[in-house]
N, C-alpha and C positions, 0 to 999 in steps of 0.2 A: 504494500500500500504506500502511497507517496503523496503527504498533503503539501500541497504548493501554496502558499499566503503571499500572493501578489501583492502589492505591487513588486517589482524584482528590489529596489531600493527596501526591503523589508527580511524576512527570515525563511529560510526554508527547513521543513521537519520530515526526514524521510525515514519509515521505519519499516521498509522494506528489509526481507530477510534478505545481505547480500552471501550468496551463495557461489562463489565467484571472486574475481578481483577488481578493486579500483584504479585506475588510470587517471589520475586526474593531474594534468600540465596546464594549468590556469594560474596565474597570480589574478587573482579575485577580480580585478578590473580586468575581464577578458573574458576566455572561455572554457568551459571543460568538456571534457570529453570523458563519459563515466563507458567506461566497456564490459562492466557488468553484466553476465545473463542474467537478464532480471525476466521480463520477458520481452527477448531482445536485445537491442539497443539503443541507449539514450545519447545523444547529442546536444547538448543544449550550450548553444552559443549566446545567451544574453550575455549581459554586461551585469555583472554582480556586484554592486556595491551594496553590501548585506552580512550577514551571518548565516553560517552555517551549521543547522545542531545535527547531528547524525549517530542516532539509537540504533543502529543495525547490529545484528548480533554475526560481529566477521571472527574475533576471538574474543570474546566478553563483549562488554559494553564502551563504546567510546565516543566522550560528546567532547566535539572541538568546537570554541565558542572564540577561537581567535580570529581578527579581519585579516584573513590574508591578501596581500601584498606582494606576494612573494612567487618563487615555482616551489 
């Protein structure tokens, strides 16, 4: 399940089981590229000036609540 709280300027709370790996080469103003089988594939080029919390259970639980900036 993936709940999205638009506007992108806002938070995103994805508690998808990732079962799979993340790929993510965005510094936050930019894009990522999640290559998760989730079902499928996600591509989501917005422009993220946001936070990101992410409850997915990949080894435990892990919420990153920092603005990245960064790769």
């Amino acid at each position: 399940m993936q709940v999205d709280m638009s506007p992108r300027v806002g938070m995103q709370v994805d508690m998808s089981p990732r079962v799979g790996m993340q790929v993510d080469m965005s510094p936050r103003v930019g894009m990522q590229v999640d290559m998760s089988p989730r079902v499928g594939m996600q591509v989501d080029m917005s422009p993220r000036v946001k936070m990101q919390v992410d409850m997915s259970p990949r080894a435990g639980m892990e919420v990153d609540m920092s603005p990245r900036v960064r790769m």
